[in-house]
C-alpha positions, 0 to 999 in steps of 0.5 A: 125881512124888511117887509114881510114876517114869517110866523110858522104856526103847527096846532097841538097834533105834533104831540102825538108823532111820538111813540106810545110807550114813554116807558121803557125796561131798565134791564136791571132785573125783577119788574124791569127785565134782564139784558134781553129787554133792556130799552123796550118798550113796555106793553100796553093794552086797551080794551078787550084784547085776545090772545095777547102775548105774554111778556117775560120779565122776571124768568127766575119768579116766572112773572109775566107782563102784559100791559104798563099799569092797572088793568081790569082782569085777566080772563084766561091764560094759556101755554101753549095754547092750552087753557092754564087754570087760576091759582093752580098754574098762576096768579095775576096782578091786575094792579101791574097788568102783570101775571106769575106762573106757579109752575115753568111753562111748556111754550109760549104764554098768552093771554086774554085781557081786559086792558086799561083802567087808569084811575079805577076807570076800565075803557073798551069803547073807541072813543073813550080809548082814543081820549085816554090815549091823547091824554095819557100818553100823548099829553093834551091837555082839555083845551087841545082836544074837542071833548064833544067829537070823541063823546059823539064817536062813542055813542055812534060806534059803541061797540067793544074793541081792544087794542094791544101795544108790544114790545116794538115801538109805534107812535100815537098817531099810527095807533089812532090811524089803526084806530079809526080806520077799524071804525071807519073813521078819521081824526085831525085838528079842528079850526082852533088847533083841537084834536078832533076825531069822528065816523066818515058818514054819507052827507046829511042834514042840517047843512050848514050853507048852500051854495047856488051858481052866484056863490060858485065860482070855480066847480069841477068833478074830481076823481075818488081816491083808488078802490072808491071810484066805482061801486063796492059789491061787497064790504068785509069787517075782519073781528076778534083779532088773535094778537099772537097767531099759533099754528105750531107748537101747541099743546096736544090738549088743544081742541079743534076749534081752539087751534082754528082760532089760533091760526087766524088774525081775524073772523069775519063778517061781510055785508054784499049787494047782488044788485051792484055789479050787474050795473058796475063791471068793474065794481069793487071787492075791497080786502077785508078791512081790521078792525078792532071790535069784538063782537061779530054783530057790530062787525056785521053793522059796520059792515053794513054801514060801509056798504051804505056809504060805498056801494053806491056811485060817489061823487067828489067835486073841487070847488071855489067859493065866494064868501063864506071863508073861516065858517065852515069846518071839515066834516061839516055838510053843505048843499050845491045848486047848480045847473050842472053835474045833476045838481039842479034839484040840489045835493048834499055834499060832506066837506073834506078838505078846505083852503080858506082865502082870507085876502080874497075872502075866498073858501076852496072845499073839497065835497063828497056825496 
């Protein structure tokens, strides 16, 4: 209008509130699926992936599809639930991530997957399926994503996942949610508009500014998000998660062990501290938290992890500062001294929401520690 301009600004993330798979079957026979398929999406998967199900796309040449592209290798394959046997029952087509019965099959096929291999390359590491998601699938380019975070978020969890995509649509970003919070992570744009994504870990050093009670000009205790507020006695890391639960029509050759598997989505590991609720009467037992890992020693770890973070009393603060706006970046860690609170001799805090201020040159912060 006459004395204001409006300029709405969204940094790059909107590229990835779109559905995953951009690739959808044609219905028109052989590779692309009869009628029944028509305008699906097709399957992707990342990583190590168990029991995932097989998608039928050819029923006269009984091939089967389990993800759109190259994969690294089909470990197993099962009808039923019964273990089938390479070049007896099927061949598979790692080229295509597609597989083909040699014979009709009793019940349901599944299998087990090492996913994505675009460009020769094979991925089972978080941070390494994230990138290949947001550029892949999502379209950022190399100057919209902070290549520096998802390195780090490799090295800091690089435990073996998998995750798989069927034939009902999802977006990026509620992959990358289930992602990250299977690690105990997060993700979102930095200052310069790039996608970022990191571990959620306790403050520690550096610390990239102190603030004494001349910088403060507003400090207040903030309640914790629910299920935070007090305490955790115990963290729970579901593993190894069967994509296709079976309980029922499973072939009789099916042991034991194998059908107690197939009826459950997850394993479990769990780290505890008796100590907790003698001293917090209301400390919590979260629910068992899914994630993507393989392995139970890097569940057990990360179970741990959490404990680390959350079994102890956790502060969040509110606070306005002078100075300092546009020089600090979430997930950055700064330190508090002030004559309240406890924080006297000083804590460390993680930065976790900002507001910058520029007329007043003015930063508000959210802080956890």
């Amino acid at each position: 209008d006459e004395s204001r301009l409006r300029i709405p600004l969204r940094d790059p993330l909107y590229k990835l509130a779109v559905p995953i798979q951009s690739s959808v079957y044609a219905g028109t026979g052989g590779n692309e699926g009869g009628a029944d398929l028509k305008g699906k999406p097709k399957p992707l998967t990342f990583g190590k992936c168990l029991n995932v199900t097989a998608v039928l796309v050819d029923s006269a040449a009984l091939v089967y599809q389990l993800h759109n592209g190259q994969i690294d290798d089909v470990t197993a394959v099962y009808d039923s639930g019964d273990l089938l046997t390479l070049s007896t029952h099927y061949t598979k087509d790692v080229a295509n991530g597609r597989l083909t019965l040699l014979q009709a099959p009793v019940g349901l096929i599944t299998a087990d997957v090492l996913g994505s291999k675009t460009g020769g390359i094979y991925i089972d590491r978080c941070g390494d399926i994230v990138k290949r998601i947001i550029t892949d699938f999502g379209a950022l380019n190399n100057a919209e994503y902070d290549a520096g975070s998802l390195d780090a978020l490799t090295n800091d969890q690089s435990g073996t996942i998998g995750y798989h995509v069927g034939t009902e649509p999802i977006s990026i970003v509620d992959v990358l949610t289930d992602l990250m919070r299977g690690v105990g992570g997060w993700f979102g744009a930095n200052r310069i508009g790039q996608f970022q994504a990191s571990l959620f870990k306790a403050p520690d050093f550096p610390s990239r500014a102190t603030f004494t009670s001349a910088d403060i000009m507003e400090l207040s205790r903030t309640a914790l998000p629910e299920g935070y507020s007090v305490p955790w006695f115990r963290a729970r890391i579901g593993y190894q998660r069967n994509w296709t639960i079976q309980v029922s029509d499973l072939a009789g050759a099916v042991t034991a062990a194998r059908r107690q598997f197939l009826a459950e989505q997850y394993r479990v590991e769990a780290d505890s501290d008796g100590a907790v609720s003698p001293a917090h009467l209301l400390a919590n037992d979260p629910p068992v938290t899914p994630s993507f890992f393989d392995g139970s020693a890097v569940a057990l770890a990360e179970a741990v992890r959490q404990m680390d973070l959350w079994g102890v009393k956790r502060d969040l603060f509110r606070s306005r500062f002078k100075h300092r706006a546009f020089s600090l970046n979430i997930g950055d860690t700064v330190k508090l001294e002030y004559d309240r609170f406890g924080l006297a001799g000083g804590k460390l805090f993680r930065i976790v929401t900002i507001a910058d201020d520029a007329e007043r040159n003015q930063i508000e912060l959210e802080l956890f520690g």
